[in-house]
C-alpha positions as CSV (number, residue, x, y, z in Angstrom):
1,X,0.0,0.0,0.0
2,X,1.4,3.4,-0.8
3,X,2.3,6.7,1.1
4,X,-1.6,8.8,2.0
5,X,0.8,11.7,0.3
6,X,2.0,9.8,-3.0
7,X,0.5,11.6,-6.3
8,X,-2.4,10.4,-7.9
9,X,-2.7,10.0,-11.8
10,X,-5.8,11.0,-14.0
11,X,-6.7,7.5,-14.6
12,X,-6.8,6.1,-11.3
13,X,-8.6,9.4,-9.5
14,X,-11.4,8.1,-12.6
15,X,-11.0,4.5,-11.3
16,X,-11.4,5.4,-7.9
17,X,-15.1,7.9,-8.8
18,X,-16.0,5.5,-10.7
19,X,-15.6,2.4,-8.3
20,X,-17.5,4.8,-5.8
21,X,-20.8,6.2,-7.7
22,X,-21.6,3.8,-9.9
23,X,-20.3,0.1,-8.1
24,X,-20.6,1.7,-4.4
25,X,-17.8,0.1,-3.3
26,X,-16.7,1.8,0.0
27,X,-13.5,3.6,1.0
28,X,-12.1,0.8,2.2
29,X,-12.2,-1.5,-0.5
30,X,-11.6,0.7,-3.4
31,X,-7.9,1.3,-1.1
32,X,-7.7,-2.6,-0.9
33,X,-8.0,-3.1,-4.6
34,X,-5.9,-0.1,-5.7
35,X,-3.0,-0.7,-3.3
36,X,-3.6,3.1,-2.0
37,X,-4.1,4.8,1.2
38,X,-7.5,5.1,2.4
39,X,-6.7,8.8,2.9
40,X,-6.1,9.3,-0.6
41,X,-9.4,7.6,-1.5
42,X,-11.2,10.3,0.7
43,X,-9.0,12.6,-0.6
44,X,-9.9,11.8,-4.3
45,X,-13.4,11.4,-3.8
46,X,-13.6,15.1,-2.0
47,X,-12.0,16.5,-4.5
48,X,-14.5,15.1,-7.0
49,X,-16.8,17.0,-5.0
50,X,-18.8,13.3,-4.0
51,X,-20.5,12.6,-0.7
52,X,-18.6,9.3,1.0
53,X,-20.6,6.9,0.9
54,X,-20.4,5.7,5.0
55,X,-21.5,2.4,6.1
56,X,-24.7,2.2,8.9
57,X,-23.5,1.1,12.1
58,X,-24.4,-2.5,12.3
59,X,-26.8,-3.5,15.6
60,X,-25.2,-5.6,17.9
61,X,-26.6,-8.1,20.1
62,X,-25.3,-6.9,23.5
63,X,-26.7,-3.8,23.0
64,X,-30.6,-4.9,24.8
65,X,-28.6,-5.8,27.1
66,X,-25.7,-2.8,27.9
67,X,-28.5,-1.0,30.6
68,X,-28.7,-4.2,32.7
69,X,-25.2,-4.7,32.6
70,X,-24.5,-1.2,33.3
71,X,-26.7,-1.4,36.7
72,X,-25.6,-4.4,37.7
73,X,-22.3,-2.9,37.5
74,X,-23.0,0.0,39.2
75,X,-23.7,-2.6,42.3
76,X,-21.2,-4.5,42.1
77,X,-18.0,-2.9,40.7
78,X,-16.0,-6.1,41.1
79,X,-18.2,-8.7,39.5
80,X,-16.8,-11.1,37.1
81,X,-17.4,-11.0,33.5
82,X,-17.9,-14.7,33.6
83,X,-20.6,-14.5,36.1
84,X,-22.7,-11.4,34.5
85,X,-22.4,-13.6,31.2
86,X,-24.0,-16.3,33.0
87,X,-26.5,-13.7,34.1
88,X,-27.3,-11.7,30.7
89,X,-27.3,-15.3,28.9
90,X,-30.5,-16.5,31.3
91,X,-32.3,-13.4,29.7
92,X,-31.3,-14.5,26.2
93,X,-28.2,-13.4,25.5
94,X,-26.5,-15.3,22.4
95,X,-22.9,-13.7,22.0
96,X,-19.7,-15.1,22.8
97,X,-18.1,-14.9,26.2
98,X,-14.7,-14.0,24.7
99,X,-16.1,-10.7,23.0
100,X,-18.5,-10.2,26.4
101,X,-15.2,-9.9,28.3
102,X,-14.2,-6.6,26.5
103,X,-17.6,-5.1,26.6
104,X,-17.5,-5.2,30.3
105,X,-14.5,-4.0,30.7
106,X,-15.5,-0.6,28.7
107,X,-18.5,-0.8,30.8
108,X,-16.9,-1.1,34.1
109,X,-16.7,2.0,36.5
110,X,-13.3,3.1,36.8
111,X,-12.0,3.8,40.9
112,X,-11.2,7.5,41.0
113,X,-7.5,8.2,41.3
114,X,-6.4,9.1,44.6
115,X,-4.6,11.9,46.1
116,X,-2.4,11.2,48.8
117,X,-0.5,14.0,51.0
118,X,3.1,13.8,50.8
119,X,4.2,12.6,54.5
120,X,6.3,15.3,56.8
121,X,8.6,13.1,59.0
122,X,10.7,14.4,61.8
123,X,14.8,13.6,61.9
124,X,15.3,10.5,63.7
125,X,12.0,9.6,63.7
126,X,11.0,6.8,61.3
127,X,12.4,4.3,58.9
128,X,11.0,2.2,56.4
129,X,12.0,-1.7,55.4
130,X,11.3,-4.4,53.1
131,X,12.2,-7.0,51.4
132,X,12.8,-7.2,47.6
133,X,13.7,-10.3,45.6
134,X,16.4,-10.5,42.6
135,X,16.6,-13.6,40.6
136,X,18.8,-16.5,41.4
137,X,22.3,-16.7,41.5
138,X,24.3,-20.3,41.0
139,X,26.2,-21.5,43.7
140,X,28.2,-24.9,42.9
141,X,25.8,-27.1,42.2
142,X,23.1,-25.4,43.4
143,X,20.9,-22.5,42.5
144,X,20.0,-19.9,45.4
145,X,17.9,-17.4,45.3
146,X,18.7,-13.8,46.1
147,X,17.1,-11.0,48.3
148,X,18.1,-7.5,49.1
149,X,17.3,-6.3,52.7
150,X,16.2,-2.6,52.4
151,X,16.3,0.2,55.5
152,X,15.5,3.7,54.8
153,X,15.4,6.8,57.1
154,X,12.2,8.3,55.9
155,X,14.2,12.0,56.7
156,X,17.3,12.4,55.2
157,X,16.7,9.4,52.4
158,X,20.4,7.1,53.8
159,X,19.1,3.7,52.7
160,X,21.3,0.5,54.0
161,X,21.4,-2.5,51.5
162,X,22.1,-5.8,52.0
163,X,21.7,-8.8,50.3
164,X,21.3,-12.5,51.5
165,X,20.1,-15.9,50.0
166,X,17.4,-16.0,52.0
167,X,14.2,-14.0,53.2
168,X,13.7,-16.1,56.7
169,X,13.6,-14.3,59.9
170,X,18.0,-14.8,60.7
171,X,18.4,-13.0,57.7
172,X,15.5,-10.6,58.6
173,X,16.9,-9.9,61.9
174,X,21.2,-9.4,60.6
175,X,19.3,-7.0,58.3
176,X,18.5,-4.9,61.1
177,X,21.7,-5.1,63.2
178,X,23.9,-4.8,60.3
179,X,21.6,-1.3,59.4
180,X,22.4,-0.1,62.6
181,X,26.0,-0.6,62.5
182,X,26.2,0.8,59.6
183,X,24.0,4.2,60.6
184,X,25.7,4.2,64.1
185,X,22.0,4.4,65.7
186,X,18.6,3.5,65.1
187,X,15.4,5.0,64.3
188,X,12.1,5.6,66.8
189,X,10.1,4.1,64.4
190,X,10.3,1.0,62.3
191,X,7.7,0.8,59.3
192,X,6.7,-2.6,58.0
193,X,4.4,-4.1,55.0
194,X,2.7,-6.9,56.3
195,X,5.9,-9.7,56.3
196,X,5.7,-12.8,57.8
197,X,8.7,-11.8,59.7
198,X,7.0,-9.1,61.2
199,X,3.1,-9.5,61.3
200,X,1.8,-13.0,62.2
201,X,-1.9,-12.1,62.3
202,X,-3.7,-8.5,61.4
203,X,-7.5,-8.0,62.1
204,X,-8.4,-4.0,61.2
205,X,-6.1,-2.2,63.3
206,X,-5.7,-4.5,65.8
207,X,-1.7,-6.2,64.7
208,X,-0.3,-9.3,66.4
209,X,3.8,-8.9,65.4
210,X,6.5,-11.5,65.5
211,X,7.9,-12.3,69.1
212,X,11.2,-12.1,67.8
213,X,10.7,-8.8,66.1
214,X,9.5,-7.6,69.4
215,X,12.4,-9.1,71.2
216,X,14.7,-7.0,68.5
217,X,12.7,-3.5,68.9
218,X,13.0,-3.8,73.0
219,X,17.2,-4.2,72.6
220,X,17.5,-1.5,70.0
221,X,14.4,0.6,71.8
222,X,12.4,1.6,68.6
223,X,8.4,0.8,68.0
224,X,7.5,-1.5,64.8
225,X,4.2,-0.3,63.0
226,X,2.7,-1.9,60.6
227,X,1.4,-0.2,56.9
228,X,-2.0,0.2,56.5
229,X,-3.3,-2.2,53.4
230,X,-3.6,-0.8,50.5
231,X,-1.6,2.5,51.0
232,X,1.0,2.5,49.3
233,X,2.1,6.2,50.0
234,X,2.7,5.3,53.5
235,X,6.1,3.1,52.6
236,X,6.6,4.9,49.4
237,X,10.3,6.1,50.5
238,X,11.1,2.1,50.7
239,X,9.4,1.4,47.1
240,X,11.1,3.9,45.0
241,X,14.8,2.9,47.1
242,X,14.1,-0.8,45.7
243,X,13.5,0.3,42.2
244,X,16.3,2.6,42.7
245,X,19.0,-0.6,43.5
246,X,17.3,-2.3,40.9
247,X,17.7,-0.4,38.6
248,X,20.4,2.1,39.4
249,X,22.5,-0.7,41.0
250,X,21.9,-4.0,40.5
251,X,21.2,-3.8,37.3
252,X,24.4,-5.5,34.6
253,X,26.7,-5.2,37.6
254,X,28.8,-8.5,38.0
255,X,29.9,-10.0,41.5
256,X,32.5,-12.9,42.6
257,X,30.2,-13.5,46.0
258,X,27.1,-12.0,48.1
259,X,30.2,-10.8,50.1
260,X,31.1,-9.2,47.4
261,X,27.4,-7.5,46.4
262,X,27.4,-6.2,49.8
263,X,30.6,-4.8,49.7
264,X,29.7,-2.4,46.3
265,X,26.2,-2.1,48.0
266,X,27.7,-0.6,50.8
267,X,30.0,1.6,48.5
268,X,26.7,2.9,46.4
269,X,25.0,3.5,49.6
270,X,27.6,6.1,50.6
271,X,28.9,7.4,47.5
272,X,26.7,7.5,44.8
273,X,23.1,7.7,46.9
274,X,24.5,9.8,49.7
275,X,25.1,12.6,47.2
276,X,22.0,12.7,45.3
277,X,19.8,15.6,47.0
278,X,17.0,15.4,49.1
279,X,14.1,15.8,47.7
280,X,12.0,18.2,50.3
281,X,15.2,20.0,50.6
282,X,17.2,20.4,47.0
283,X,19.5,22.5,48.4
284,X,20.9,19.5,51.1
285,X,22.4,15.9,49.9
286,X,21.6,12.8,51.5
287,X,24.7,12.9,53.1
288,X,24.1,16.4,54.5
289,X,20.7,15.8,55.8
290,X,21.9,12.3,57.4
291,X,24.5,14.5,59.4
292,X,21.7,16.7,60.7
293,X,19.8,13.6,61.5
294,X,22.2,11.7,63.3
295,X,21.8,13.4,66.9
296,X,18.3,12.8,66.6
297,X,18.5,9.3,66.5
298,X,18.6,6.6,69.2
299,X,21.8,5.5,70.3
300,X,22.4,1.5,70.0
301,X,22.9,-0.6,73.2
302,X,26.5,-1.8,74.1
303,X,26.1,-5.2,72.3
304,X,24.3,-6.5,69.2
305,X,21.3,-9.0,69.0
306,X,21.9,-12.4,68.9
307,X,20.8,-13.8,65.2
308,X,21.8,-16.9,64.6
309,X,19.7,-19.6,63.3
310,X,19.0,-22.0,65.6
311,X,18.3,-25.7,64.3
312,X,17.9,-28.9,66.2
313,X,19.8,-31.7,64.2
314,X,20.8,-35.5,64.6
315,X,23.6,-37.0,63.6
316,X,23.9,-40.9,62.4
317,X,26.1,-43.6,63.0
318,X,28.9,-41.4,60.7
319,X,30.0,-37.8,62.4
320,X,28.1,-35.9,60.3
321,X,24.9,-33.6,61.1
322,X,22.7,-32.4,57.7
323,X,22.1,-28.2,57.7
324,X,21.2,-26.6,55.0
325,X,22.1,-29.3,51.8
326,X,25.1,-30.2,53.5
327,X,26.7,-32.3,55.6
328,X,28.9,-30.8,58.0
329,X,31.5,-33.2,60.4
330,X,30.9,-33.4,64.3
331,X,33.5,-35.4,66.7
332,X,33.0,-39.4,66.4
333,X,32.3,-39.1,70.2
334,X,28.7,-37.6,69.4
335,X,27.0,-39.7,66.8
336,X,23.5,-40.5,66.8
337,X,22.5,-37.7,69.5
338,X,20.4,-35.3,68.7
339,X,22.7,-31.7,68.4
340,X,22.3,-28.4,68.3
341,X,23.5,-25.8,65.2
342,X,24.3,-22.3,65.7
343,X,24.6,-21.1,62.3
344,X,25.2,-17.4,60.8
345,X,25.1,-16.3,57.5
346,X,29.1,-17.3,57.3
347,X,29.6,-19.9,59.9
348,X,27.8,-23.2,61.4
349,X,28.4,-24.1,64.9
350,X,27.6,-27.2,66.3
351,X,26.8,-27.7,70.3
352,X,25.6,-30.2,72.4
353,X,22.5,-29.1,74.3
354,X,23.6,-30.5,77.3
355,X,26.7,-28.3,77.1
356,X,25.9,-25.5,75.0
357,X,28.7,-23.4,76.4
358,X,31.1,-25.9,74.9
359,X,31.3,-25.7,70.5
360,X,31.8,-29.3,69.3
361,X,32.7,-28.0,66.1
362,X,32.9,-24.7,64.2
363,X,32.9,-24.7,60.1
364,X,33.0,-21.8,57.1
365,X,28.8,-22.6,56.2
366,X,28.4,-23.4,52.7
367,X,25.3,-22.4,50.1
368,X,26.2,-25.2,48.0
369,X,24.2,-28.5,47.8
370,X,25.5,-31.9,49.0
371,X,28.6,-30.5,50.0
372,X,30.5,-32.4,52.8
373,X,32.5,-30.2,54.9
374,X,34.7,-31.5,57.1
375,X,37.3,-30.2,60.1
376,X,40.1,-33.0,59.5
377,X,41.1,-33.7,63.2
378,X,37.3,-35.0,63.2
379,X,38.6,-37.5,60.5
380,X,41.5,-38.3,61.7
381,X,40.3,-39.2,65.6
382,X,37.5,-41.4,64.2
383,X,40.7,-43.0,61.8
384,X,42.6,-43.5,65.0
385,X,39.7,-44.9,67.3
386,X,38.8,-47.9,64.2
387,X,42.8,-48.4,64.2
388,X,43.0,-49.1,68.2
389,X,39.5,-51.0,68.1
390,X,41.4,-53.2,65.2
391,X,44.3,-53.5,67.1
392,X,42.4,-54.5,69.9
393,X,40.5,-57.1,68.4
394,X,44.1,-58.3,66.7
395,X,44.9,-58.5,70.8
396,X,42.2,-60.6,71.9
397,X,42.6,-63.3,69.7
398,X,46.8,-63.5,69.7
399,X,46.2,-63.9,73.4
400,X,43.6,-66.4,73.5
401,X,45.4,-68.4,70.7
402,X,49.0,-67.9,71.9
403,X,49.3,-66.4,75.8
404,X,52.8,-66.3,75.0
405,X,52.1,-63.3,72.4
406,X,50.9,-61.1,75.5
407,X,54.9,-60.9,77.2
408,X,55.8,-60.6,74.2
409,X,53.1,-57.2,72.7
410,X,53.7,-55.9,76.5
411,X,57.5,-55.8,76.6
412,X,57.4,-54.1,72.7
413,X,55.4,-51.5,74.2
414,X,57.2,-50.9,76.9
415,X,60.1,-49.9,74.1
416,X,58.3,-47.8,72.6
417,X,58.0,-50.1,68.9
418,X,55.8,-50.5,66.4
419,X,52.7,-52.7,67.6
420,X,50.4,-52.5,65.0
421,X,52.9,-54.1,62.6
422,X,54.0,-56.6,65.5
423,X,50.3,-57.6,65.7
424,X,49.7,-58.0,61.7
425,X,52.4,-60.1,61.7
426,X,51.8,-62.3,64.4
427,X,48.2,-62.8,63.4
428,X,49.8,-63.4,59.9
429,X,51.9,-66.2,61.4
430,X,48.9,-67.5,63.3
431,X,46.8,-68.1,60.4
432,X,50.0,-69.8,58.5
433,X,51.3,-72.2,61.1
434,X,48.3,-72.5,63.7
435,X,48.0,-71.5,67.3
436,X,50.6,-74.3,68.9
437,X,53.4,-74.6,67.0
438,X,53.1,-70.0,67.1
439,X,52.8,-70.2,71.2
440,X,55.8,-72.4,71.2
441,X,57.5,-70.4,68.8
442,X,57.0,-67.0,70.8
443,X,57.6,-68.4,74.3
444,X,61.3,-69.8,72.5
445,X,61.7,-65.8,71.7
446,X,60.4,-64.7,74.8
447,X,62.9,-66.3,76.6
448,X,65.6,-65.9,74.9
449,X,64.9,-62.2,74.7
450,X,65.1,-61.6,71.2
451,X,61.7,-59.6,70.7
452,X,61.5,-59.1,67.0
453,X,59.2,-61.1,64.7
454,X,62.1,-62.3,62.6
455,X,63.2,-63.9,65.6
456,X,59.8,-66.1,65.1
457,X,59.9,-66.9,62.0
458,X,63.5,-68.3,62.8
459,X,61.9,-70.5,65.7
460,X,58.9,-71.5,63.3
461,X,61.5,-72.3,60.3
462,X,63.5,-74.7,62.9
463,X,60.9,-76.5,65.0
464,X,59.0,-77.0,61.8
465,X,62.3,-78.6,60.1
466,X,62.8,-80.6,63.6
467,X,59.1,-81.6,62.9
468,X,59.5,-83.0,59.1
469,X,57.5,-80.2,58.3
470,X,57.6,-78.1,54.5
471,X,58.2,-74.4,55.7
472,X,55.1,-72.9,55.0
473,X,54.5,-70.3,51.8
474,X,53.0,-67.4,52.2
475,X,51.5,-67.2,48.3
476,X,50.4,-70.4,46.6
477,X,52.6,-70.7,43.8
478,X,49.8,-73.0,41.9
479,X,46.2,-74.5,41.6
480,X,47.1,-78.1,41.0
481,X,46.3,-80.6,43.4
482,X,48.6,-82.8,42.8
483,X,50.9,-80.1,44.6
484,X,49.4,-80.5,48.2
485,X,51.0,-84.3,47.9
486,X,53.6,-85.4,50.0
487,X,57.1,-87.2,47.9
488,X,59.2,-89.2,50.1
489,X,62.8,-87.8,49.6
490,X,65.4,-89.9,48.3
491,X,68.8,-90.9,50.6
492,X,71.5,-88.9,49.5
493,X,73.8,-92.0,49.9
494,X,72.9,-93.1,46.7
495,X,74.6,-90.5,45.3
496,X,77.7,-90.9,47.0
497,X,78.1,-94.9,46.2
498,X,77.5,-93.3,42.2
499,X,80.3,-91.1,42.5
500,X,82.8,-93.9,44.2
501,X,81.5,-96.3,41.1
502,X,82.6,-93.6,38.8
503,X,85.9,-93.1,40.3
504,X,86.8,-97.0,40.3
505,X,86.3,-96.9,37.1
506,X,88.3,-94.5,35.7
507,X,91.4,-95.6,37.9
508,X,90.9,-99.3,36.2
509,X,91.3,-97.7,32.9
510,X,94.3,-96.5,33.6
C-alpha cells in the first residue's frame, strides 16, 4: 500500500469515482483493490466533489442488554465477567463470552484516582524496610535465590542495602543489626508491610507482630508499625529505594560473591546515593541531611542482638549432622545424639544441648548442595579410634590363641615399637602355622629375649624342620592338586656310592 501523500494519476482518480458512484464500493475497498491509502481515496473522492458513501453502524446483540449490565455494574463494581455472562445469557443473551469480556470491561466504572499527602517526618523519627527479591544466582551445584534487605530513614533518604540468600527471619533480623551498625543508631520508628517476619496475624487495626521482632525493637528501643493495606504512600520512601537498587545498582553489575554484592552495596550507599539531593530539601544531599539527622537518632545498646539460626539436628552412625544441603562433620564421640546448630550467614556451629557453652565443632557454612565439609582432626580421631578398636580385636585373639604373644606385645610396648605391625604379623603367622606350633614359637623368643618377629619366623623355620614339616608359603605358587601331595625324599647315599662307582672306574682304565 502506498504513502496517504503519494500523487495520484488521472486515470486512477477516474478509477477510484467511478468504483464509488456507480459500483458503491466503499472507501475501504476501493484502497484494498488499488493498493492506495485510504486517505487518498477520501481525498480523491472530495475532491470530486462526492458525498462518502459511509456504512450504517451494524446492531449488535449486546446492545438490549448494555443497561442491565450497566446497573448491575454499578452494584457490584467487582463482579466477574464470567458470572454477568452467565446472568445476561439466562435473559437471552446469544454472544460469545470471549467478546462479552471486552464489553464489560469498557462498561466497568473506573475507581477514582487518589490523592495522597506527601508525608512530613521528623529527623530521627521513622524508617522504612522491606524486602525485595532479585533472581537467582548459581552457587556450585546449586541455585540460590537472592534478596536485598532494604532500611531507609524516611528524613534524610540514607538507605542500608544488604543482600542475603534467604528471606527467613535470621536474615531478617542481621538486616536490622547490620543497618544499625552501619547508621551508628537506630530509628524511633520502624515501618513494616505486612511480612511474615514481622506480622503473624492482622485484624483492622488491631496487629499481632512476630515475638522475635519484638524481642529485636525492646534491645534497640524503637516501636514497629505496621502499613496500613492498600496504602502505598505510607512506605513509598522504601518502594522507590528498591526500584532505585534495581535499577540504578543492580542492574548488569557482575559479583565474585554476596560478600562481594554487599561490599559495592555498601559503597553505592555512601557514595553515589548519599550525594543525590534530598528531595523536600534540593539544596541539602543525602549525606548532608543524614549528618543533621544523626543526633536525633537513638543510640544503640553496648552489644548486638543475637541472630543466629538455631536448628535442632541429629547425627547418624557417621560424624556428620545435615544443615542446609550439606553435611557438616561433628567429633565421632557424638553420633546418633540429637545436636544443636548455631549457624550465621558465614559460619555453622555445632553444640551439644547438654553443654551449650562448649562448640563441638565450628565450620565456614556453605550455600552449595550436597557438600560435605569437614574439620580434619574430626577424620583423623575417628581414623585413630577404628585403628585401636582393630588392634584391639588383633589382641584378643593373639592372646587367646597364643598367651605367649601377650609378654611378648607388653614388653614391645614398653620400648616404645611398632605394635600395629608386631600384631599383623603375628596374626599373619597365626593363620600360616596354627596356634601351637606359634605359642611355642614365641615363648622360645620370649625367653631368649630376642623380641623381634624375625626372631619367630627363625623358631617357626626350625621347630617345623625338627618336625619333618615343608616351611610354609606365604602365596600359593599354583592351583594343582597334585601339589598338596607329599614325595618321600630320596637318601643322599645313593649319590655318593654313584660317585665312588665312577671313580673305580676310571682308575681301572688307567
Amino acid at each position: 500500500m502506498s504513502a496517504p501523500h503519494q500523487p495520484v494519476s488521472a486515470e486512477e482518480s477516474a478509477a477510484i469515482l467511478r468504483l464509488h458512484h456507480v459500483e458503491r464500493w466503499p472507501v475501504g475497498t476501493i484502497a484494498g483493490q488499488l493498493h492506495r491509502h485510504h486517505d487518498t481515496v477520501e481525498r480523491v473522492l472530495a475532491h470530486g466533489g462526492i458525498p462518502i458513501m459511509k456504512q450504517a453502524p451494524r446492531g449488535r446483540l449486546v446492545d438490549a442488554y448494555v443497561p442491565f449490565i450497566e446497573e448491575t455494574l454499578a452494584k457490584y463494581p467487582r463482579l466477574r465477567a464470567s458470572r454477568l455472562w452467565g446472568m445476561v445469557a439466562a435473559r437471552g443473551y446469544t454472544g460469545s463470552k470471549s467478546g462479552f469480556r471486552a464489553i464489560v470491561s469498557r462498561l466497568r466504572p473506573r475507581r477514582a484516582a487518589e490523592a495522597y499527602l506527601r508525608r512530613a517526618v521528623l529527623p530521627g523519627e521513622e524508617a522504612q524496610v522491606d524486602w525485595a527479591h532479585f533472581g537467582k544466582i548459581t552457587v556450585g551445584r546449586a541455585e540460590r535465590p537472592l534478596f536485598a534487605f532494604v532500611m531507609v530513614l524516611s528524613f534524610s533518604r540514607m538507605r542500608f542495602v544488604s543482600f542475603a540468600m534467604r528471606a527467613a527471619m535470621p536474615s531478617f533480623l542481621r538486616g536490622h543489626v547490620e543497618a544499625f551498625r552501619f547508621f551508628g543508631a537506630a530509628p524511633r520508628v520502624i515501618l513494616y508491610d505486612n511480612l511474615k517476619s514481622a506480622v503473624l496475624e492482622r485484624e483492622g487495626d488491631a496487629v499481632r507482630f512476630h515475638p522475635t521482632l519484638l524481642a529485636l525493637a525492646g534491645h534497640y528501643r524503637f516501636e514497629p508499625r505496621a502499613c496500613a493495606p492498600y496504602r502505598p504512600n505510607e512506605k513509598g520512601r522504601v518502594e522507590r529505594a528498591i526500584r532505585d537498587v534495581r535499577e540504578g545498582f543492580f542492574a548488569a553489575r557482575s559479583f565474585t560473591s554476596v560478600e562481594d554484592l554487599n561490599a559495592q552495596a555498601c559503597a553505592w550507599c555512601l557514595q553515589i546515593a548519599g550525594e543525590r539531593r534530598v528531595p523536600d530539601a534540593k539544596e541539602k544531599t543525602v549525606a548532608d541531611a543524614f549528618t543533621d539527622e544523626l543526633p536525633r537518632l537513638v543510640e544503640l545498646p553496648g552489644d548486638d542482638f543475637p541472630v543466629e539460626e538455631r536448628v535442632v539436628v541429629t547425627s547418624g552412625k557417621t560424624p556428620y549432622v545435615r544443615f542446609d544441603r550439606n553435611d557438616y562433620s561433628v567429633p565421632h564421640t557424638h553420633v546418633c545424639r540429637s545436636l544443636t546448630v548455631l549457624a550465621t550467614h558465614d559460619r555453622v556451629c555445632v553444640v551439644d544441648p547438654q553443654t551449650p557453652l562448649v562448640t563441638l565443632a565450628e565450620h565456614r557454612r556453605s550455600y552449595d548442595r550436597d557438600q560435605r565439609i569437614e574439620h580434619e582432626p574430626h577424620v583423623r580421631a575417628l581414623v585413630e579410634e577404628k585403628r585401636r578398636a582393630h588392634q584391639s580385636r588383633g589382641f584378643d585373639r593373639l592372646f587367646s590363641a597364643a598367651p605367649s604373644t601377650r609378654g611378648m606385645i607388653e614388653k614391645l610396648a614398653e620400648r616404645g615399637a611398632n605394635l600395629g605391625g608386631a600384631t599383623s604379623g603375628l596374626l599373619q603367622l597365626l593363620d600360616r602355622v596354627g596356634a601351637d606350633m606359634l605359642e611355642r614359637a614365641v615363648a622360645e623368643v620370649v625367653a631368649g629375649g630376642q623380641l623381634e618377629l624375625r626372631a619367630v619366623h627363625f623358631a617357626l623355620d626350625r621347630l617345623r624342620y625338627e618336625a619333618g614339616l615343608a616351611p610354609p608359603l606365604t602365596v600359593a605358587v599354583t592351583g594343582d592338586l597334585r601339589a598338596n601331595s607329599q614325595v618321600r625324599p630320596h637318601a643322599l647315599s645313593t649319590y655318593d656310592r654313584l660317585h665312588a662307582n665312577e671313580d673305580g672306574g676310571a682308575d681301572g682304565k688307567q
